[in-house]
N, C-alpha and C positions, 0 to 999 in steps of 0.2 A: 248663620252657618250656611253657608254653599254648596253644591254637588261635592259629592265624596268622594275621595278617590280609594283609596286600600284602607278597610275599616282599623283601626287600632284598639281603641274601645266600646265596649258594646252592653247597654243595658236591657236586662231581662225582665220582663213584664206579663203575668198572667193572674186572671181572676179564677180560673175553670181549674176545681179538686182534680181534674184528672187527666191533668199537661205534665204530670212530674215526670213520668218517662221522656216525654218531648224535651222538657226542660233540661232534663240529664243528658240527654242524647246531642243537646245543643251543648249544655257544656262541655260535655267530652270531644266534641271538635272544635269548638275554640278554644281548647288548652290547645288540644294537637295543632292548629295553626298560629300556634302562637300571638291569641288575640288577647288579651285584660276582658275580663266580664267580670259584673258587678247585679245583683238583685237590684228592684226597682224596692225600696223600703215595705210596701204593703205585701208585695209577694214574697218576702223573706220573712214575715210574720206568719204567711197562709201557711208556708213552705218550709216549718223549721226544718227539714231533713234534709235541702239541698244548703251544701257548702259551699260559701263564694262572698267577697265582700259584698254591703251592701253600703246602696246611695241614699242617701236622705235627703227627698226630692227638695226640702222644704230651708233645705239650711246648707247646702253644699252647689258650690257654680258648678253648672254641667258642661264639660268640655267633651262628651262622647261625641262619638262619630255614627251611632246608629242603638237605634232604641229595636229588638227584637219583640214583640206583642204573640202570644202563642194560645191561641184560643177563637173563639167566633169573631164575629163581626160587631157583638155587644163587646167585647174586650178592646175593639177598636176605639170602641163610642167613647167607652170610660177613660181610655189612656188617651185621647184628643186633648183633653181637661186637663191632663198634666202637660204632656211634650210639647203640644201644639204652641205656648209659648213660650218653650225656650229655643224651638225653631231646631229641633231633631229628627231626622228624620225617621220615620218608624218603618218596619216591615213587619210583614203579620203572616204569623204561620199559621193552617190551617187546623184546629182542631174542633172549631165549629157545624151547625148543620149547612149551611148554604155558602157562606164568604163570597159575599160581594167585593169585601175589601182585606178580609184574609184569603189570601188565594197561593202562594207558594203551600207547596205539597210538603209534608213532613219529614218523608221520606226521600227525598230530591237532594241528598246530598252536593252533590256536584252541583247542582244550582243556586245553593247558598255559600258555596263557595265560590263561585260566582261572583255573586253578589257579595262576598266579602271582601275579593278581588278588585270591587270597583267596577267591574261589568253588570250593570244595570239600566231603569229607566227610575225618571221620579218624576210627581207629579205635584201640583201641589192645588189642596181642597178649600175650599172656600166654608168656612164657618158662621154662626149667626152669631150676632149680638143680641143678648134679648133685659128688656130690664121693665120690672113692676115698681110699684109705689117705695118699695121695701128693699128688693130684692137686685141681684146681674147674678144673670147667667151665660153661657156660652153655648152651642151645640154643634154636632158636626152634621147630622141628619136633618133634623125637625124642631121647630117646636108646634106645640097642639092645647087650642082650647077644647075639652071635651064635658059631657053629661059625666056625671056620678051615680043618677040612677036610672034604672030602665025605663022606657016608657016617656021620657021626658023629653025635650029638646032643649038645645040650649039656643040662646037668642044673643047675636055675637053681631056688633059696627063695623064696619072696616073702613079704617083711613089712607089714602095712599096720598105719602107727602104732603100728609095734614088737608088734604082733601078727600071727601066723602066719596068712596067709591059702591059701596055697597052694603046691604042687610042680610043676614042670615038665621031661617030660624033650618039647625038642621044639627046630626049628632055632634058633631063638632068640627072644627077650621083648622087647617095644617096649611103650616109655613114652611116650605122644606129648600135648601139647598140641593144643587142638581146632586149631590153624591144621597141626598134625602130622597130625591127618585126612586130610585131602587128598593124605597121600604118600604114604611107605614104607607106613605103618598101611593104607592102603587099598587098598594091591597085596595085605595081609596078607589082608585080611578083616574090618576095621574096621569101625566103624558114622561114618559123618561126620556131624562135631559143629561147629553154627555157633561160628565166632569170638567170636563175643559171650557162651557159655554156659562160665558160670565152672564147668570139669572137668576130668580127665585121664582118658583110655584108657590101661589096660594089657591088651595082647595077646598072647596067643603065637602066633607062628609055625609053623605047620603041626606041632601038638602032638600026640606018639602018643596019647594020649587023646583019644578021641571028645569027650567032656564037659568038655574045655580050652577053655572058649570068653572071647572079650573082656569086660572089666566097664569101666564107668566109675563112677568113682570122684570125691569131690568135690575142688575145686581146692585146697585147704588141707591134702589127706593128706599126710603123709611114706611116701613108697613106699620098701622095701630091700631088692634083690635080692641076695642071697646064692649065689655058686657052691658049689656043693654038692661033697664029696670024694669023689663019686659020679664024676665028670665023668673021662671017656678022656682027653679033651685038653683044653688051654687056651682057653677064648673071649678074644674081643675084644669091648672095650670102643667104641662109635662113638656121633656125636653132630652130626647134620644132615649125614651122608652120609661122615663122614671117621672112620676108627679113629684111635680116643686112645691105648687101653694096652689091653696083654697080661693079662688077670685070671688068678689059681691060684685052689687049690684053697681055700674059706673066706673069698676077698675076697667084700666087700662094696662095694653102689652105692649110695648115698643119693639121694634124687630128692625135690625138691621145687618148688613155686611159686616163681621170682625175685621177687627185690625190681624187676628190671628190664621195663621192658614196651617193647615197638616200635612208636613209634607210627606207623603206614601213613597216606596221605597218596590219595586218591581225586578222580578229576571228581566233580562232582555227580550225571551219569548214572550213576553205576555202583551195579549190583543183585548182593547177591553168589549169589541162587541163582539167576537170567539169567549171570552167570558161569561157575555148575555147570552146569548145561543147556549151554553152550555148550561147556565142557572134555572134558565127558566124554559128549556126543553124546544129552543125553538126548529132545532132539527128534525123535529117529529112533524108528522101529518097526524091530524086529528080524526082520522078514518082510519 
């Protein structure tokens, strides 16, 4: 699917108990503009009080025109995993604490009409591939080998395109995609990286070497973290804020670029470093 022009279909998507007003409020304007909306199946379960057909993501071809997400920025994470491959574009209303990437206002009527209109911007997110002995995953942020308990470190290989780049003994290694900037990688110590620059950051986590510092890497490496049989205890395996699996000693993580990309859905006003400036306070003096 391609840029949109005048929405006709539109699927509703939220995890957060307490979007039902929002939710309601959206659909009582796309009846009045005479748009079709549809529940995403998991939120017509959360949400039996709202009325509206539902999509069953898993058995019905998606021919919508815009996937609405109404919640944080973790509601984005989650719904990547569904839409991001069937190539819908999502827009994300903001009823989260921060929204890096829910950022339309709730309240903004006229701008989601707007945007229903076909006056917008869209972008499109670069996602990881990541895959264990066992396991494929996806993510739109991160993925992270981490410690499980205090006090310990974990002892982590890094291969870049099956060559030895580096050792780490330190809390744990984030892979992140530039829209992954903006998060966990930036509580770390990251460098943030516009959306639009085709890269990966890998990081470590507060690594006992001084000289462990972030590289970024181009978007086409194959990254492989290896647990080293150096390691006290077992890390975990996590991916856009949720652990996956329990890794031993000698697993390996494979990390790459997806074939899948998410494509974000914008008003026209929206600037994304007036976004930064605004997220993270940079209009203030620290005096």
């Amino acid at each position: 699917m391609g840029e949109i022009m005048q929405v006709q279909k539109v699927i509703l998507y939220s995890i957060n108990p307490g979007t039902v007003p929002i939710l309601e409020q959206i659909i009582n304007l796309l009846a009045k503009q005479k748009i079709d909306y549809f529940l995403e199946q998991s939120t017509a379960e959360r949400f039996e009080q709202l009325k509206a057909p539902v999509v069953n993501m898993d058995h019905e071809t998606i021919d919508h025109d815009l996937v609405i997400v109404v919640g944080g920025d973790g509601s984005i994470l989650k719904a990547s995993n569904i839409f991001a491959p069937m190539n819908v574009p999502v827009l994300g209303i903001n009823r989260g604490r921060l929204g890096f990437l829910v950022t339309h206002d709730p309240n903004d009527e006229k701008g989601l009409i707007d945007i229903l209109s076909g006056d917008h911007q869209q972008e499109y997110r670069m996602m990881l591939d990541i895959k264990t002995k066992k396991n494929h995953y996806h993510a739109l942020n991160e993925c992270v080998i981490t410690r499980r308990e205090s006090g310990r470190l974990v002892e982590v290989d890094v291969f870049l395109n099956d060559r030895y780049l580096s050792s780490n003994s330190c809390d744990g290694l984030i892979v992140s995609t530039p829209t992954g900037s903006t998060g966990h990688a930036l509580s770390a110590g990251g460098a943030i990286i516009n959306p639009q620059v085709e890269a990966l950051l890998i990081l470590p986590m507060c690594p006992h070497k001084l000289t462990s510092r972030p590289i970024i890497v181009p978007h086409d490496s194959k990254i492989t973290m290896k647990v080293s049989p150096e390691n006290r205890i077992d890390p975990v395996l996590g991916c856009d804020g949720l652990d996956l699996e329990i890794l031993k000693d000698d697993d390996t993580v494979s990390i790459q670029k997806s074939d899948w990309r998410l494509q974000l859905i914008y008003h026209p006003s929206y600037d994304y470093y007036r976004n930064l400036r605004s997220k993270l306070n940079w209009e203030e003096y620290s005096y």
